[in-house]
VMD Tcl script that draws the C-alpha trace (Angstrom):
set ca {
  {14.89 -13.29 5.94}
  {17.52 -10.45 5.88}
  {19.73 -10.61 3.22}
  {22.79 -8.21 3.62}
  {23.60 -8.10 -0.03}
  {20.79 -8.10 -2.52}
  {21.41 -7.58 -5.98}
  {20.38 -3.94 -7.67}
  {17.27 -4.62 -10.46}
  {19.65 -2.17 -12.71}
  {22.32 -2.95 -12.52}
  {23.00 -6.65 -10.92}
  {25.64 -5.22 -8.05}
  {25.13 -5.86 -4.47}
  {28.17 -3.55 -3.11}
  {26.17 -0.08 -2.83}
  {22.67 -1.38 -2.13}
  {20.84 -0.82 1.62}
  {18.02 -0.87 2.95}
  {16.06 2.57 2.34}
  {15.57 2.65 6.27}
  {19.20 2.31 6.60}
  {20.17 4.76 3.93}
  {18.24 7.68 5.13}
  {19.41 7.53 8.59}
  {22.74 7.28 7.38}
  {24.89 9.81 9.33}
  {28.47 8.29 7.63}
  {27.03 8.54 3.72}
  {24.12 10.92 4.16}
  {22.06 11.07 1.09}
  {21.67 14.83 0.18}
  {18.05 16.91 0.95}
  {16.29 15.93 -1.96}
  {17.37 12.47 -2.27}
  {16.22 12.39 1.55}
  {13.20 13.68 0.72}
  {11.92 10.89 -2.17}
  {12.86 8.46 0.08}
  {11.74 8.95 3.79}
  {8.77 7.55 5.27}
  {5.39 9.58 4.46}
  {4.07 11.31 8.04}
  {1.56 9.75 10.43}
  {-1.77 10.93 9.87}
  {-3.03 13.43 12.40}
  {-5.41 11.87 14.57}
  {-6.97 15.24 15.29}
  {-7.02 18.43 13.04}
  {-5.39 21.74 14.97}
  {-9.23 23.45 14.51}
  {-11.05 20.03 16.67}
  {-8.38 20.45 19.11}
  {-9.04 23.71 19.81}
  {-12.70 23.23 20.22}
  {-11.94 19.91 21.94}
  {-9.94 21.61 24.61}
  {-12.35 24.09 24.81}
  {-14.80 21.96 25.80}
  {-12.56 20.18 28.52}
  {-12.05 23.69 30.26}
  {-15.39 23.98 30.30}
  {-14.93 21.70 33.65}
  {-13.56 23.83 36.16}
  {-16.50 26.60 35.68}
  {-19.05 24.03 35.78}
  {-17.98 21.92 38.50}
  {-18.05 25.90 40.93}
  {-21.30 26.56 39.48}
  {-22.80 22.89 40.53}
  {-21.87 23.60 43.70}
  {-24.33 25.77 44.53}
  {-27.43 23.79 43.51}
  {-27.47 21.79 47.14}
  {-27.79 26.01 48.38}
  {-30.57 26.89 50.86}
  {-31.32 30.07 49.63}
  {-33.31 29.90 46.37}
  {-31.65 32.40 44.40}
  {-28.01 30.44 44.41}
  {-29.90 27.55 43.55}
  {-31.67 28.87 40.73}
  {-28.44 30.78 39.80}
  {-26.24 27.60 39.96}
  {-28.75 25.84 38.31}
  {-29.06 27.94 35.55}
  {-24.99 28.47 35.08}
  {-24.20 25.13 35.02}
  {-27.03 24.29 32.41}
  {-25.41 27.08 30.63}
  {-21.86 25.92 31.19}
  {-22.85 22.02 30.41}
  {-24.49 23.08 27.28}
  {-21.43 25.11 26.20}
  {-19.28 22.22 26.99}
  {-21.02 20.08 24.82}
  {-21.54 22.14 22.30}
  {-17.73 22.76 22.10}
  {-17.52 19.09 21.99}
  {-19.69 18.20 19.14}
  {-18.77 21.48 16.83}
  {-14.82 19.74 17.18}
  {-16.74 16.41 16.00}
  {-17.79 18.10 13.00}
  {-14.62 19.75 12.35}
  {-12.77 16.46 12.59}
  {-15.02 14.77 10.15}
  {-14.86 17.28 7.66}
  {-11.30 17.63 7.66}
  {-11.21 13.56 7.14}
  {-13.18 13.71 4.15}
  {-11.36 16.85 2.95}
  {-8.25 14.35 3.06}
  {-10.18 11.17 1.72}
  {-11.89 13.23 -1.10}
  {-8.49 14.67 -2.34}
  {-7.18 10.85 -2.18}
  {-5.03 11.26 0.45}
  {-3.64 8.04 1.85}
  {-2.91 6.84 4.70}
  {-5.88 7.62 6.69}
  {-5.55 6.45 9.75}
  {-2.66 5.19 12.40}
  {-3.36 1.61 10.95}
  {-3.07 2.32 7.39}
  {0.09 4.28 8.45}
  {2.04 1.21 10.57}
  {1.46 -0.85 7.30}
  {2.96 1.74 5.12}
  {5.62 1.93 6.94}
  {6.41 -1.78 7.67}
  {6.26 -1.63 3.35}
  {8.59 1.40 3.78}
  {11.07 -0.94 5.86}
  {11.28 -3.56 3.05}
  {12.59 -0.95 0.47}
  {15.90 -0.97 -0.64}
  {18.19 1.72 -2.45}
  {20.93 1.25 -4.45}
  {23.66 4.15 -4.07}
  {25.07 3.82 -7.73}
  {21.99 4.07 -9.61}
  {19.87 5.68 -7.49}
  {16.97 3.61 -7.80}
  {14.78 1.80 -4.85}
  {13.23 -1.48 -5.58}
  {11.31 -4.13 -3.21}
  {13.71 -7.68 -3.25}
  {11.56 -10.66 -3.79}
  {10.21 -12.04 -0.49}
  {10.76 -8.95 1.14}
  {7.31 -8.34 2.60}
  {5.68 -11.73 2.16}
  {6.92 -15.20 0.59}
  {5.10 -14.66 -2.60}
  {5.91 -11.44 -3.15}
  {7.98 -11.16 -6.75}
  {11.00 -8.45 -6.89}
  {9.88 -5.42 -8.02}
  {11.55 -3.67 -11.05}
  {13.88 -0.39 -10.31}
  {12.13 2.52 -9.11}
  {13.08 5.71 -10.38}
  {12.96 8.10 -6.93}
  {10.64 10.40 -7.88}
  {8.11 7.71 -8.16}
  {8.73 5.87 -4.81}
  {6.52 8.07 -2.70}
  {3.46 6.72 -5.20}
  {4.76 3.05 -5.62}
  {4.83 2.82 -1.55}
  {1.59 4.18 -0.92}
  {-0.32 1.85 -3.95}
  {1.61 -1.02 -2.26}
  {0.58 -0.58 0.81}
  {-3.08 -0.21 -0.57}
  {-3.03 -3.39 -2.31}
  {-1.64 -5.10 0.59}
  {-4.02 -3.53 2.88}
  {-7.40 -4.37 0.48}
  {-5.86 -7.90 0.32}
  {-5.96 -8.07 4.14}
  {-2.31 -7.03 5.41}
  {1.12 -8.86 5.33}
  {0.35 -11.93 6.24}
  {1.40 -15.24 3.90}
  {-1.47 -16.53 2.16}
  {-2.70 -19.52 3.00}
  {-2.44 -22.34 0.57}
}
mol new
graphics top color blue
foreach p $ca { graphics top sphere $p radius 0.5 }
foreach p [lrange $ca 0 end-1] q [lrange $ca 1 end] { graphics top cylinder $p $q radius 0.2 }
display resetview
């Protein structure tokens, strides 16, 4: 169902309301920075925090040294071989340990972010936030988003006017509600 005019919760007119999706992409009535701002869909979660990528990347370049030093382990004079051996234990081990020190900094920056409640967490939680974001509409005149009724499943009631600076918080406890009650599909009867 997409309804092209949808009555406002204030105010009862359907001639200024749009979808919020529509409004803030709106290069012919562009809503004005801070406007913009309440309205547009939160960021996707970084999958990777700039410290793990470093050590991550780290540990990929770690490669190219160890693949010259393993070279020389097949050698037929015993010093190379003990050399090579040696270096690309070192090398291996350096590799990995770049590896698993980006592990930890990933996980500790995740439950830095979980611990100070921030939501969404990962690229999943993010699609359905903004598949909720999609079903919010704005009306111009009052400046006030609201969710029509049916708009992300059939027995989902309208919601009552938002005031802006409370859609960022009303979108994000949505989307955990539908998310604990297992995502937007219609219950089954």
């Amino acid at each position: 169902m997409s309804p092209t005019n949808i009555p406002c919760p204030a105010c009862a007119s359907c001639d200024r309301t749009v979808p919020v999706s529509v409004a803030v992409l709106d290069r012919d009535a562009p809503l004005d920075p801070a406007v913009r701002a309440q309205l547009d869909v939160p960021r996707e979660p970084k999958s990777l925090s700039p410290g793990s990528t470093v050590l991550f990347v780290l540990a990929g370049l770690q490669l190219l040294p160890l693949l010259m030093v393993a070279g020389g382990i097949g050698d037929a004079d015993p010093t190379v071989r003990n050399f090579s051996l040696i270096a690309t234990l070192f090398v291996l081990g350096l590799g990995i340990g770049f590896a698993v020190a980006g592990r930890l900094v990933l996980n500790a920056a995740r439950e830095r972010r979980r611990a100070q409640g921030g939501w969404p967490l990962s690229y999943e939680q993010w699609t359905l936030v903004h598949k909720v974001w999609r079903a919010a509409w704005l009306c111009r005149d009052c400046r006030v988003a609201f969710f029509p009724a049916w708009s992300l499943r059939p027995d989902f009631p309208a919601s009552p006017a938002l005031q802006l600076p409370h859609f960022q918080d009303w979108l994000t406890e949505i989307s955990k509600q539908i998310d604990l009650a297992g995502g937007l599909a219609a219950p089954t009867p």
